[in-house]
Structures are given as C-alpha cells and as structure tokens.
C-alpha positions in Angstrom: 0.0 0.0 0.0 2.7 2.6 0.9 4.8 2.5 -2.6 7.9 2.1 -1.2 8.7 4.2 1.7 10.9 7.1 -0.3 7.9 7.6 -3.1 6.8 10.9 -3.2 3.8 12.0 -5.1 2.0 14.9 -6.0 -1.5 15.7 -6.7 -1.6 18.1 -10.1 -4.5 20.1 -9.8 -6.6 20.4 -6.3 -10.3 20.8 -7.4 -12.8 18.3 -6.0 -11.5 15.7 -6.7 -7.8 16.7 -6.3 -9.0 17.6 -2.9 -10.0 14.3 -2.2 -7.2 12.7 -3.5 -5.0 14.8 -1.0 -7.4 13.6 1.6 -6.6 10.5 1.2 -3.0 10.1 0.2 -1.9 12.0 3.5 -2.7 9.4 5.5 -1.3 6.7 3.3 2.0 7.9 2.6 2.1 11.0 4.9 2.2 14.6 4.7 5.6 15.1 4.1 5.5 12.4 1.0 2.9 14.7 -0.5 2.8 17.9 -2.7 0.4 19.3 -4.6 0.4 22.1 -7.5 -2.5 24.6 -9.7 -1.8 27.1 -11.7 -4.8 28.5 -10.1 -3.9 30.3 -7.6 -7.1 31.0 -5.6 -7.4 27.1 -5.8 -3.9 26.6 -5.1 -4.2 28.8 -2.1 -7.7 26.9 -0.9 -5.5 23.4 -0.8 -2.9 25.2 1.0 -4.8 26.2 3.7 -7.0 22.6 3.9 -3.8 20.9 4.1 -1.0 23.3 5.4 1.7 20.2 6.5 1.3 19.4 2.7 4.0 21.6 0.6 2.5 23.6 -2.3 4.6 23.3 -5.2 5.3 26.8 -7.0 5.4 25.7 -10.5 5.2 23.2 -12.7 9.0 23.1 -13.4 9.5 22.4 -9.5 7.3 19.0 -10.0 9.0 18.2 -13.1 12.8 19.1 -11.9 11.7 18.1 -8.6 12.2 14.6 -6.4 8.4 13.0 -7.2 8.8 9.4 -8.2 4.6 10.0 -9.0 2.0 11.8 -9.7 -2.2 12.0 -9.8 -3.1 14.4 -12.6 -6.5 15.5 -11.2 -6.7 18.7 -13.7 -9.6 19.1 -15.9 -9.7 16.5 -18.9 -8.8 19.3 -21.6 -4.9 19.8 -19.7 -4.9 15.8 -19.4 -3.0 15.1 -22.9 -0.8 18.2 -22.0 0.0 17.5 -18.4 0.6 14.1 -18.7 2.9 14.0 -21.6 5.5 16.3 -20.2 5.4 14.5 -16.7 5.9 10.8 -18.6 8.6 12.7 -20.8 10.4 13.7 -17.3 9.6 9.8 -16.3 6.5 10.2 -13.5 4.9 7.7 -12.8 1.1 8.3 -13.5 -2.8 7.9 -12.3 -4.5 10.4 -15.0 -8.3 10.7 -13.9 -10.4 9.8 -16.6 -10.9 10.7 -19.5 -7.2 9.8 -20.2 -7.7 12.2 -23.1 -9.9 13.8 -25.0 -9.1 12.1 -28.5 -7.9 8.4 -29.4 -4.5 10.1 -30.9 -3.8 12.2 -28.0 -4.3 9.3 -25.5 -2.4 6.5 -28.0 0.5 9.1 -27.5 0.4 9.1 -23.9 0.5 5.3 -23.7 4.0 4.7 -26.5 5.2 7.4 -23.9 4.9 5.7 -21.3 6.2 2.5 -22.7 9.5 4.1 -24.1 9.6 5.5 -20.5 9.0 2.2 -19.1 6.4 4.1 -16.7 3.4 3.5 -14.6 0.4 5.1 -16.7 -3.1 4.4 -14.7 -6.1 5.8 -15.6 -8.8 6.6 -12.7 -11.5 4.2 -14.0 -12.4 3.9 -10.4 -15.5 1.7 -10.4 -13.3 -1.0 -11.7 -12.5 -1.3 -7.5 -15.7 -1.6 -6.6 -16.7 -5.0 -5.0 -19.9 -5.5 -6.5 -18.2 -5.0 -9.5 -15.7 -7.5 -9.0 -17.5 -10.2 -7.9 -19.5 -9.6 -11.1 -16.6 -9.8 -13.1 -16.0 -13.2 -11.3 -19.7 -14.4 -11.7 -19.6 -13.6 -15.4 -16.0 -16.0 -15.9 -17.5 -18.3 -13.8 -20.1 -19.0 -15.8 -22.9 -18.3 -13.9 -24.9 -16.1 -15.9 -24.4 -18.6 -19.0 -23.5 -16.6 -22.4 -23.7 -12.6 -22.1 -26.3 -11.4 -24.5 -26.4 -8.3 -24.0 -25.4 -5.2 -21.0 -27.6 -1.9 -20.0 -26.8 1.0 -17.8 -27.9 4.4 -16.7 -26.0 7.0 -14.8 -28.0 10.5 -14.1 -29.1 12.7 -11.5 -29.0 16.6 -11.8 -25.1 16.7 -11.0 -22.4 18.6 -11.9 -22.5 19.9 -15.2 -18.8 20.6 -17.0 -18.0 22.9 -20.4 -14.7 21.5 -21.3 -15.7 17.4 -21.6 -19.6 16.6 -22.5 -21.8 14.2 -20.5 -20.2 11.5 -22.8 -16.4 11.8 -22.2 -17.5 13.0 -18.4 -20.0 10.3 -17.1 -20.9 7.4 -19.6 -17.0 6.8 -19.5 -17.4 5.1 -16.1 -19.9 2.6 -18.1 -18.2 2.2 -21.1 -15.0 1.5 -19.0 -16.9 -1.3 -16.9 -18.7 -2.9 -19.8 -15.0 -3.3 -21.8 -13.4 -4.4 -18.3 -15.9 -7.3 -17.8 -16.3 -8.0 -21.3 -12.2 -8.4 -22.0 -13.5 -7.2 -25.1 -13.5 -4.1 -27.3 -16.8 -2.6 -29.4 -16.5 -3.1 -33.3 -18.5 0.2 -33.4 -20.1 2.5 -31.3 -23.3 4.5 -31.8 -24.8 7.5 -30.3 -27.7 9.8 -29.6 -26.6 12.8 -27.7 -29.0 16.0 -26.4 -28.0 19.3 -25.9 -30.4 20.5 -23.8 -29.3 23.5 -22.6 -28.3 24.7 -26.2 -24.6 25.4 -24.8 -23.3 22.9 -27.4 -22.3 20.2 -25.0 -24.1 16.9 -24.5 -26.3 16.5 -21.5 -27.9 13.3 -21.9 -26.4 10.2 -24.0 -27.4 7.3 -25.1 -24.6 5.1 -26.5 -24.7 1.3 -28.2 -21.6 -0.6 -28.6 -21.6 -3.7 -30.5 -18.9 -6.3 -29.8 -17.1 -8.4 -31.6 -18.5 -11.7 -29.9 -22.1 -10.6 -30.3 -22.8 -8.7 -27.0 -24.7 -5.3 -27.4 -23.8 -3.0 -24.4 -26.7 -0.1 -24.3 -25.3 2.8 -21.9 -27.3 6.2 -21.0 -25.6 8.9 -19.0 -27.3 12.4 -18.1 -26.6 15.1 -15.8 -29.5 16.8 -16.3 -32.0 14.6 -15.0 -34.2 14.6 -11.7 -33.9 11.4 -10.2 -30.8 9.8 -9.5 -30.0 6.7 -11.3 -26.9 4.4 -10.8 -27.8 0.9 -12.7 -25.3 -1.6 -14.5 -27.4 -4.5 -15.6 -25.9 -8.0 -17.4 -28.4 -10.6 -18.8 -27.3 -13.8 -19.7 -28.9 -16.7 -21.1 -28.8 -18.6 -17.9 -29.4 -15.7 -15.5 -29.0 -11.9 -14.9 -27.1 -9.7 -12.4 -27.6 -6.2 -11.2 -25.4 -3.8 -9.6 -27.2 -0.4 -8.3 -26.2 2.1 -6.4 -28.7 4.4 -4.8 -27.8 8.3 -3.8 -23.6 7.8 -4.0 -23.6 4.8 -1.9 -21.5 1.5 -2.6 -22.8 -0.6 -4.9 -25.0 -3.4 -4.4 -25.4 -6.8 -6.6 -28.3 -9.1 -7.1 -28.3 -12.3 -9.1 -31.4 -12.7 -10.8 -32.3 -16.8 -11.7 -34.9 -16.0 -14.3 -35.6 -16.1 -18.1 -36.7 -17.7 -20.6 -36.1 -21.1 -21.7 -35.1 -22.2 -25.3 -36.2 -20.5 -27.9 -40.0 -20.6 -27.0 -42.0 -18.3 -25.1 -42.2 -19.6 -21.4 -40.4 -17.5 -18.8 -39.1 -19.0 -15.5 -38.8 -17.1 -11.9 -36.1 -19.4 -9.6 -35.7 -15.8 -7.4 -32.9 -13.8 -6.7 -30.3 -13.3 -4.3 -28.1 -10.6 -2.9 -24.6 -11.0 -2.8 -22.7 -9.9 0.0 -19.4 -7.7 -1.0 -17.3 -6.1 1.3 -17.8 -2.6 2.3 -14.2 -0.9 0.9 -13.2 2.9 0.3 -13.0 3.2 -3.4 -11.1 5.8 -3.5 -8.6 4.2 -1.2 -8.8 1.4 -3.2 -7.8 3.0 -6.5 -4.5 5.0 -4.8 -3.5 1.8 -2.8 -3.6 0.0 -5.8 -1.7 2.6 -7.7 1.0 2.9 -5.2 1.4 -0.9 -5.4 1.9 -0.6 -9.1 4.7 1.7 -8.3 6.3 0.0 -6.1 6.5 -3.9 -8.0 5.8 -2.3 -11.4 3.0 -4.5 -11.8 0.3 -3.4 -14.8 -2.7 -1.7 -13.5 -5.9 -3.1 -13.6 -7.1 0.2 -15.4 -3.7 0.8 -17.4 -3.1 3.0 -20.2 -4.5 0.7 -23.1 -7.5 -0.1 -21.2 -8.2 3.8 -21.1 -6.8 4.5 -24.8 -9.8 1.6 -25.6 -12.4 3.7 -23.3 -11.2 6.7 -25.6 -11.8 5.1 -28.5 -15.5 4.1 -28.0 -16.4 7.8 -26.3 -14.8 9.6 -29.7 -16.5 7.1 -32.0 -19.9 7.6 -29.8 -19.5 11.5 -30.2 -18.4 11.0 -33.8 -22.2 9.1 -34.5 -24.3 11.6 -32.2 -23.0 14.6 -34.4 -23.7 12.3 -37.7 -27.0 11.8 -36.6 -26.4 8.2 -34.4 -25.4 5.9 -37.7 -22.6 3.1 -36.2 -19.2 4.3 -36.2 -15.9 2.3 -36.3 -13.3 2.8 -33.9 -10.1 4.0 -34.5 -6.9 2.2 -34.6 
C-alpha cells in the first residue's frame, strides 16, 4: 500500500476531486511524502490552507525538476493530454483521472510514452474497485450467468455539469470503462444519440450502443441533467441476470437474478434472486493503494493506459455518431 517508503507523489491540480485525492493520500503515505500544485492560484491557495503540512509546489517546473517518483493528474480532462505528456517525458509515474484524453490520438501518445519510459500510466477508471463490481466480473468468468447477451446501464441525477468534456467523455466513461473491463473485449463500433439540452453545445444526456465483436450489445445512457438519480449496470445472460445499483452515492449493491426464458419458445421462469454480500471498501482508497502498489512492483494496473486508450476510442466514435446523426461508427486504430 505505501509505494515504497521514499515515493513521493504529488496531486496536479486540487479541485474536488484533487482535494479528495489529497485527503486520502496524506494518510497513506504522509504529509511530508505529499505535494500538490494549480496554476490556479485561488485554488492553489484553498489546498494550502486545507492541508498546510502538505508543501504547495510553485510551479510546474518544480514537479517536473523536482524529487516525485509519481503523480495524480486530477486537472480538468482538456490539460490531461498536456499535463501528462510532459510529466511521462520527465519519467513520473502516472494515475490520469479519466478521461485519459480527449481524442484516441492524443491518448495512444500518452500510452507509446509511457512504454518508451517504461512508466506506470493508470487511468482513474475507479468503479473497476468496486466489490460488486468485481464479484460480477468473477460471476460472469464463472459461468454463472451462461452466455452474455447483452449489457444496460444508466447513470444520471441533476449533477455537476462541465463545459470543457460533454456528459459522454465525463459520465458514460465510467460505463463504457466497466462494460470493456468485464467483457475483456472491445466494441467493433459505437453508436450514439446525444441531447443538448441546454443549447450550450455540449451533451447533457447520452445514449450510446456498442456492438462487440463476440455478439454482446452494451446499451449505456448517462445524463446530468435529470431529476432522479440513477446508478444501474445491468448484465443478462442466457442462464441468469445480475444487477449492480447504487442508490444516492452509496456502494454498490449486486443481485443475481435466476430467471428467463427457456429455449427459444416463449415460457419465462422465476427461480428468485439473491443478494450478494461484497465487502464494504473505500473506493477511493482502493484505487491510490492500488496505484501505489503498481509503483512500487511495477506491476500493470488493472485500469492501465490501453485499457483507457480503448475507453477513448469508444467515447470519440460515440461522439463522432451523435454529431452524424447516431449511424454506427468504427473505432479508430
């Protein structure tokens, strides 16, 4: 968990989520293994007085000359390509939130870097840590839903609502991310309805089909611009179905569902369902531990730079079809 007890690691841009980053990686690693640094200065100054045993970095040429082995780039997903290209080039070690980029050339560029560098690139696909998650991953290999025909899931409440990245690249990537993830599969194509509701011209609701190569359709809508919140990720296999929800930002839950129908014919069965117990972990935690392992044995992440070039890909081919009218589109190489 500790990355090696000289590892020191800053947290490149201190919004929310920086903030909570920071929150959790002084604990971990302690203060004085931490830095932070925004070229926002009222931000910068914010961090600085939340966490004043954590040193503020006055530049970025004092992270990139300076002694950190690693870094979370927790700016806003339009300074992602940017940022992390020049900290790989000065050999950081990386956890990029997501979006890893904003284009499938930007983000392929990132990950050859990072393999000439021979560095850590992780991407911040954080439900991949969640338990219910997990043990749905295992259900699936196991066998127990029988062959996967298909994958829906919704994401929306009236959230946070960002100018730079549209509802696509900022919320139906944590779908698209779990559906390639427990898949070990990539879409063929993606296609895409988006909404602009709020005539800004950015997407505020999505709805996104990927088709896969083995015959699995993945159907994912994401909105935040909606009244009720919705967190649903549900798998349906010939054999049974699974479900994880997650109601008002707490930890997901999963229920196996034994129904169907049988053959080819018409007659549905009901054997029930069951809940599955997971154990109650901090996500976030989870992610950075996991991270700080990685640098340490220079082990592949579980969310690593390909798996976040693929997530790219689908979101860019998704927007491609939305502003082509929804019409499949082929991902990029």
């Amino acid at each position: 968990m500790s990355g090696g007890d000289d590892v020191k690691v800053a947290v490149v841009g201190v919004g929310r989520w920086g903030l909570n980053h920071l929150a959790k990686l002084v604990p971990l690693l302690g203060p004085e293994r931490v830095a932070f640094y925004d070229a926002d200065a009222e931000r910068a100054r914010a961090a600085g007085e939340r966490y004043p045993e954590v040193a503020a970095l006055r530049s970025w040429e004092e992270f990139l000359d300076g002694g950190y082995k690693a870094a979370i780039i927790a700016a806003p997903a339009s300074h992602h390509a940017e940022l992390a290209g020049a900290a790989l080039a000065a050999g950081k070690d990386l956890l990029v939130e997501k979006p890893l980029a904003l284009t499938p050339p930007d983000a392929a560029a990132l990950v050859r870097l990072a393999e000439e560098k021979k560095a850590v690139l992780m991407v911040g696909h954080i439900l991949l840590f969640d338990p219910a998650f997990e043990a749905l991953k295992d259900a699936i290999a196991a066998g127990e839903l029988g062959d996967i025909k298909y994958m829906t899931a919704a994401r929306a409440k009236l959230g946070t609502i960002r100018l730079e990245e549209d509802v696509t690249f900022s919320l139906a990537a944590h779908d698209v991310a779990l559906a390639l993830w427990l898949l070990e599969d990539e879409p063929a194509s993606a296609s895409a309805v988006a909404v602009d509701a709020r005539g800004a011209g950015v997407a505020d609701a999505a709805f996104l089909n990927l088709s896969f190569s083995g015959g699995v359709t993945a159907h994912v809508w994401a909105s935040w611009l909606y009244p009720l919140e919705t967190r649903r990720f549900v798998v349906v296999g010939n054999e049974a179905m699974a479900a994880v929800t997650q109601e008002k930002g707490g930890r997901g839950e999963l229920t196996v569902y034994r129904m169907g129908a049988r053959g080819g014919g018409a007659e549905v069965y009901d054997d029930g369902s069951s809940a599955v117990e997971v154990p109650v972990v901090d996500l976030l935690e989870a992610e950075l531990g996991h991270f700080l392992e990685c640098v340490a044995t220079r082990a592949t992440p579980r969310a690593d730079g390909r798996q976040g070039l693929d997530v790219v890909k689908v979101l860019a081919a998704a927007q491609k079809s939305a502003a082509a009218g929804g019409g499949p589109v082929r991902l990029e190489n």
